[in-house]
NUTOR-722070 format. One record per residue: residue in three letters; x, y, z of N, C-alpha, C in turn; residue number from 0. Coordinates in pm, 1 decimal, always signed. Last residue first. Example, Ala and Ser with C-alpha at 12.3 -4.5 7.8 and 13.67 -1.06 7.14 Angstrom:
2
ATOM  dofi       n.x       n.y       n.z      ca.x      ca.y      ca.z       c.x       c.y       c.z  marmar
ATOM   SER   +1285.0    -225.0    +708.0   +1367.0    -106.0    +714.0   +1290.0      +3.0    +787.0       1
ATOM   ALA   +1319.0    -569.0    +780.0   +1230.0    -450.0    +780.0   +1320.0    -330.0    +780.0       0
END
This chain:
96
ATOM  dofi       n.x       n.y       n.z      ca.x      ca.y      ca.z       c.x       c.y       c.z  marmar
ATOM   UNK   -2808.9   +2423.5    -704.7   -2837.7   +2571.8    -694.8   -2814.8   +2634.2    -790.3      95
ATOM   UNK   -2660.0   +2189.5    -839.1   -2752.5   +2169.9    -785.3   -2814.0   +2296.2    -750.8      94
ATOM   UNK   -2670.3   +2134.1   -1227.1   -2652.5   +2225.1   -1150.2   -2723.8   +2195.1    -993.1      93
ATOM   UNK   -2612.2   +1828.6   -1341.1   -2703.5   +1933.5   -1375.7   -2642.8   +2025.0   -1210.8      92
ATOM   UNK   -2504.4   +1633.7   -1612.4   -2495.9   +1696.3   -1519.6   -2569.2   +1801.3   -1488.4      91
ATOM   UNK   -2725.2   +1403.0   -1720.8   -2607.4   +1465.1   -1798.3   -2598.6   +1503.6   -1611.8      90
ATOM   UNK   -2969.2   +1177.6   -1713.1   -2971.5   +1318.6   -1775.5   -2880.7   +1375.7   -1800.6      89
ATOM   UNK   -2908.5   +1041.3   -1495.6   -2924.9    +996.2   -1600.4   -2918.1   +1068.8   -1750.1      88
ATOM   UNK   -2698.8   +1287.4   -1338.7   -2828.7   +1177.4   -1361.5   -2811.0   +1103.7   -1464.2      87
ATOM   UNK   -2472.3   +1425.2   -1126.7   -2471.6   +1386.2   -1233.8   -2579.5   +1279.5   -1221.8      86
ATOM   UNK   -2429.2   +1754.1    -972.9   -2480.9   +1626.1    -959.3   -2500.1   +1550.7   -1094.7      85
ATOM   UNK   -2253.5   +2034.5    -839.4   -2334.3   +1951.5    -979.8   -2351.7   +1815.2    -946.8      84
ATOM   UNK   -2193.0   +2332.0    -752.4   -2224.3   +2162.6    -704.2   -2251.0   +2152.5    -821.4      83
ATOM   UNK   -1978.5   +2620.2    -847.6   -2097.4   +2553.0    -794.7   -2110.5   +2404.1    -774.9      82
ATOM   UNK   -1755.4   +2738.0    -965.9   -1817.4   +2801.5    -807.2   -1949.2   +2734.7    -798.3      81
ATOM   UNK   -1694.0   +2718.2   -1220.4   -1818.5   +2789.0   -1202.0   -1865.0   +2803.4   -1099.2      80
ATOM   UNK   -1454.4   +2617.9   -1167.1   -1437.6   +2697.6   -1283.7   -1591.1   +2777.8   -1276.7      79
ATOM   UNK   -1464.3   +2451.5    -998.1   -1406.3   +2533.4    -940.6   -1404.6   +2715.5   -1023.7      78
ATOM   UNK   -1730.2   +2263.4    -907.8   -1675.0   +2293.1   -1071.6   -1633.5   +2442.9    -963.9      77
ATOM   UNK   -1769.3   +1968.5    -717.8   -1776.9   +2103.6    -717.2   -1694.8   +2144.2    -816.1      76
ATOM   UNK   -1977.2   +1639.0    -779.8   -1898.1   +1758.1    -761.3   -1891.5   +1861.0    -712.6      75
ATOM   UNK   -2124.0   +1357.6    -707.7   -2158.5   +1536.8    -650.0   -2017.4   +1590.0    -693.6      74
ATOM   UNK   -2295.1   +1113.4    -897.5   -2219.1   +1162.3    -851.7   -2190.2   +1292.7    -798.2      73
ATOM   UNK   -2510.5    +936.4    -968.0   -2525.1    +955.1    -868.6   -2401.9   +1066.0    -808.9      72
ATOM   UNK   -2343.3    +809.8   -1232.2   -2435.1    +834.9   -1202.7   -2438.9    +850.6   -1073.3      71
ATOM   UNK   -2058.9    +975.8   -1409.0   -2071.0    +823.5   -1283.7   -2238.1    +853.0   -1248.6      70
ATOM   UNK   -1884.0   +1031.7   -1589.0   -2053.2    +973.1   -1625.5   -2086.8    +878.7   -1508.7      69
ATOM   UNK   -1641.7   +1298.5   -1705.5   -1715.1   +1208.6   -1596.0   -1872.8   +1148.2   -1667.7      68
ATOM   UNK   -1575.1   +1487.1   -1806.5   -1495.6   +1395.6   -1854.4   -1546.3   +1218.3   -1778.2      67
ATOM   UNK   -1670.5   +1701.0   -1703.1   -1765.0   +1699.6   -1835.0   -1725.3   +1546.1   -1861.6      66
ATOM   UNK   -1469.2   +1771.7   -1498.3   -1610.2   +1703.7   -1485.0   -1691.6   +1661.2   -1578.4      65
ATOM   UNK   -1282.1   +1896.6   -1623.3   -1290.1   +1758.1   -1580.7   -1413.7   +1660.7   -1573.3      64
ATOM   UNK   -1403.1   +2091.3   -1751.0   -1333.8   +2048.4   -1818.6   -1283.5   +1862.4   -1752.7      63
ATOM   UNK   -1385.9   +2217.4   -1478.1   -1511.7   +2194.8   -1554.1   -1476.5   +2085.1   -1695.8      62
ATOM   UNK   -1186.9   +2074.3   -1215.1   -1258.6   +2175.8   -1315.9   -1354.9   +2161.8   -1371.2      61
ATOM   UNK   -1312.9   +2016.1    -900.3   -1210.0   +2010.2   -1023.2   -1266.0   +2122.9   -1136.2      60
ATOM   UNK   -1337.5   +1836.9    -599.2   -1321.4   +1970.1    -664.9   -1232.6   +1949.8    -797.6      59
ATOM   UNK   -1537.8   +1595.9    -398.8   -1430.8   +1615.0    -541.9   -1412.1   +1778.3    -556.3      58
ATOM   UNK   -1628.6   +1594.9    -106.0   -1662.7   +1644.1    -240.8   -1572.6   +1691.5    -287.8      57
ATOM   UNK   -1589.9   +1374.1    +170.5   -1517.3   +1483.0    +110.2   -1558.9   +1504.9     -61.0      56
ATOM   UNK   -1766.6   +1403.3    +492.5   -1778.6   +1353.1    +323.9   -1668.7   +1470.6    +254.3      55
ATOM   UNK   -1732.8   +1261.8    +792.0   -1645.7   +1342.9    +670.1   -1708.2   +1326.0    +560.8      54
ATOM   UNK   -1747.6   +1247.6   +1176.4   -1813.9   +1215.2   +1063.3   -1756.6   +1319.1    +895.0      53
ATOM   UNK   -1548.5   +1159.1   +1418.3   -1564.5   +1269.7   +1317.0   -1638.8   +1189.1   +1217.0      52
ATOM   UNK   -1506.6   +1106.8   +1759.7   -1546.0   +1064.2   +1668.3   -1576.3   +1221.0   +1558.7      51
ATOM   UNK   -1210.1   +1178.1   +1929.6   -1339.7   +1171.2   +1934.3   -1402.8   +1109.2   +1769.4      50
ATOM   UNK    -928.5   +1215.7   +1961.4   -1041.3   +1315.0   +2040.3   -1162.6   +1286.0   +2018.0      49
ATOM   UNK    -777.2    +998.6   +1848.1    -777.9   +1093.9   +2032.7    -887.0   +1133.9   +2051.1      48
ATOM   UNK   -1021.1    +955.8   +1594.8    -903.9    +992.8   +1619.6    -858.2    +993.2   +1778.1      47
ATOM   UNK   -1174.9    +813.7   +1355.3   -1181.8    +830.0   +1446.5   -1061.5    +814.2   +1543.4      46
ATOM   UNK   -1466.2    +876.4   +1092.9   -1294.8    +884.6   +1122.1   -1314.1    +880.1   +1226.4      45
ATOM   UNK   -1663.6    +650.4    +898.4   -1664.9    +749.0   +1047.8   -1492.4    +729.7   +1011.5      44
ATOM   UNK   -1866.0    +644.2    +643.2   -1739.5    +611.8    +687.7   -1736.8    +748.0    +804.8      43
ATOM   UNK   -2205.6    +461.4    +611.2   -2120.2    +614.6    +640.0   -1985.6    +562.0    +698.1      42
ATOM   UNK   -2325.6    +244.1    +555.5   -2311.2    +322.4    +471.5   -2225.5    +467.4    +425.9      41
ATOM   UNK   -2305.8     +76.6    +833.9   -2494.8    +169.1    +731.8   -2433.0    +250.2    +647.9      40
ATOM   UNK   -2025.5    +195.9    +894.2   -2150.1    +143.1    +966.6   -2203.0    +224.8    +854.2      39
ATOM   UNK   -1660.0    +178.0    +816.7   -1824.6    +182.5    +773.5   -1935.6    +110.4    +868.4      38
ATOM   UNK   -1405.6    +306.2    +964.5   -1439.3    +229.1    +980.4   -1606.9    +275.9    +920.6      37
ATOM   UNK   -1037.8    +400.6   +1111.1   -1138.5    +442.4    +956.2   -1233.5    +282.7    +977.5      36
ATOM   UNK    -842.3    +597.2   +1283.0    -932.5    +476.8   +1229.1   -1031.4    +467.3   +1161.8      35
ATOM   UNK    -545.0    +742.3   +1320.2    -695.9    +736.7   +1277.2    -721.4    +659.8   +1254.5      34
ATOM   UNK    -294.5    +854.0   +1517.0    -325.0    +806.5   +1442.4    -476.7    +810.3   +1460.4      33
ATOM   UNK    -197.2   +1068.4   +1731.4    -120.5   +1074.8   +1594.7    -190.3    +935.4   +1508.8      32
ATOM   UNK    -265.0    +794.0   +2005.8    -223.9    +909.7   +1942.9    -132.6    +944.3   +1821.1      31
ATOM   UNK    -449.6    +532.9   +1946.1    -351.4    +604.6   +2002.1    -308.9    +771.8   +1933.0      30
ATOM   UNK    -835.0    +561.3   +1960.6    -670.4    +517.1   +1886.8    -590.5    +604.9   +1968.1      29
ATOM   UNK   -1047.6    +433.5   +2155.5    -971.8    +570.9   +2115.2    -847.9    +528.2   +2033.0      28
ATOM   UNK   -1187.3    +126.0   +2214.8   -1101.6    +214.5   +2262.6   -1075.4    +300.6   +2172.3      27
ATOM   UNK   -1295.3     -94.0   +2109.2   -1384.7     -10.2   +2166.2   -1323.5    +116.5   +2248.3      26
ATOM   UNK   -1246.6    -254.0   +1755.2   -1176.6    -158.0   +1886.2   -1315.5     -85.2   +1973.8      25
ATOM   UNK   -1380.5    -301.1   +1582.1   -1385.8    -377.3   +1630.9   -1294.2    -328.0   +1780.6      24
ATOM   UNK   -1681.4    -174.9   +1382.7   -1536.9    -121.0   +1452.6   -1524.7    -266.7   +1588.5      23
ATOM   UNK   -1794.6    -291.2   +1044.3   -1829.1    -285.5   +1203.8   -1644.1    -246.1   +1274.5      22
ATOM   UNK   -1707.7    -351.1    +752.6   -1834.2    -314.9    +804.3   -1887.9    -252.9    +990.5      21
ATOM   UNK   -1371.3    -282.8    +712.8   -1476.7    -333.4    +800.5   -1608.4    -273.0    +813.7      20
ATOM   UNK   -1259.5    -205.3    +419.3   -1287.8    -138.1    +538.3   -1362.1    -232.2    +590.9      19
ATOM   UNK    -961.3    -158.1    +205.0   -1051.6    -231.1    +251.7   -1070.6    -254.7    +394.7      18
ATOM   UNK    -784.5     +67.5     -34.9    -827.8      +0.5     +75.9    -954.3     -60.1    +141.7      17
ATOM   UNK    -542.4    +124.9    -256.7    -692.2     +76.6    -224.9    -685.2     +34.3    -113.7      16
ATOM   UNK    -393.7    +315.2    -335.3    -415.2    +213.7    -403.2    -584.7    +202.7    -376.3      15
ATOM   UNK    -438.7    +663.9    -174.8    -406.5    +558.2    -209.4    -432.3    +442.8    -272.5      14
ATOM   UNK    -406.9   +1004.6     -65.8    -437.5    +909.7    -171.2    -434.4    +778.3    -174.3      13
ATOM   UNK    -469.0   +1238.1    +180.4    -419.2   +1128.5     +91.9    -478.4   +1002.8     -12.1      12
ATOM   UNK    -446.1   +1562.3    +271.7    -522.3   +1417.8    +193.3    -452.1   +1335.9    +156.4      11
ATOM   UNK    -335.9   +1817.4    +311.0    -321.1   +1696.4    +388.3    -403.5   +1564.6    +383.1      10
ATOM   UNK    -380.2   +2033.6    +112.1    -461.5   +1992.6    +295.7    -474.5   +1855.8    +350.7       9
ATOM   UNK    -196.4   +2048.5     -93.6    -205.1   +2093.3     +57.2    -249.4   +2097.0    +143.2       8
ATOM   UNK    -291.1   +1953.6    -348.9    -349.0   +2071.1    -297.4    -328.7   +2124.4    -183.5       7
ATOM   UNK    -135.9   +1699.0    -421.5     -79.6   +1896.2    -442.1    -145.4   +1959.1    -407.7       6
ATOM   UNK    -152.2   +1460.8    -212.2    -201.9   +1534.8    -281.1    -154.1   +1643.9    -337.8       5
ATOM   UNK    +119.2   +1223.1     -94.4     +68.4   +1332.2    -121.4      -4.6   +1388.3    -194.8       4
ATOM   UNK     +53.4    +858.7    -114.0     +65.4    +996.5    -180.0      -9.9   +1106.8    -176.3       3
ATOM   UNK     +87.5    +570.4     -28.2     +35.5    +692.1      -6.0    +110.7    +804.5     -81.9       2
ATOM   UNK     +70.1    +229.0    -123.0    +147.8    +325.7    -103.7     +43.1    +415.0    -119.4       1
ATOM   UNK     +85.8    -116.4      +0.0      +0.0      +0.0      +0.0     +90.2    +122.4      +0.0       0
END
């Protein structure tokens, strides 16, 4: 498993792939300086020292990217038009 820096600078990472437990099997806090990553019902929880964090992180790209897309169900943000978009059956459509 290798990680890679993002270029955008906020400390994301990237990687191959990973594979998550349906259920947390720790009932303790991770140690410190590290995170645990774990799916219940659909939602990935982070969970660090301090507590539990719920995250969705929405793509940002261009427009030019996004056009390059056909995932159904999918949420962007078009950096190039400052707005959401959601992709249907229909194409992409503006959410506001």
């Amino acid at each position: 498993m290798s990680f890679v820096k993002l270029q955008d600078g906020r400390g994301v990472y990237a990687l191959d792939s990973l594979r998550l437990r349906n259920q947390r099997e720790a009932v303790t806090a991770p140690q410190a300086n590290t995170v645990e990553l774990f799916m219940k019902s659909g939602i990935l929880y982070q969970i660090n020292e301090n507590g539990v964090e719920q995250q969705i992180g929405i793509p940002v790209m261009t427009t030019a990217q996004r056009l390059t897309l056909d995932i159904l169900g999918a949420i962007v943000y078009d950096k190039n038009l400052n707005k959401h978009f959601g992709y249907s059956s229909t194409g992409w459509q503006a959410l506001y």
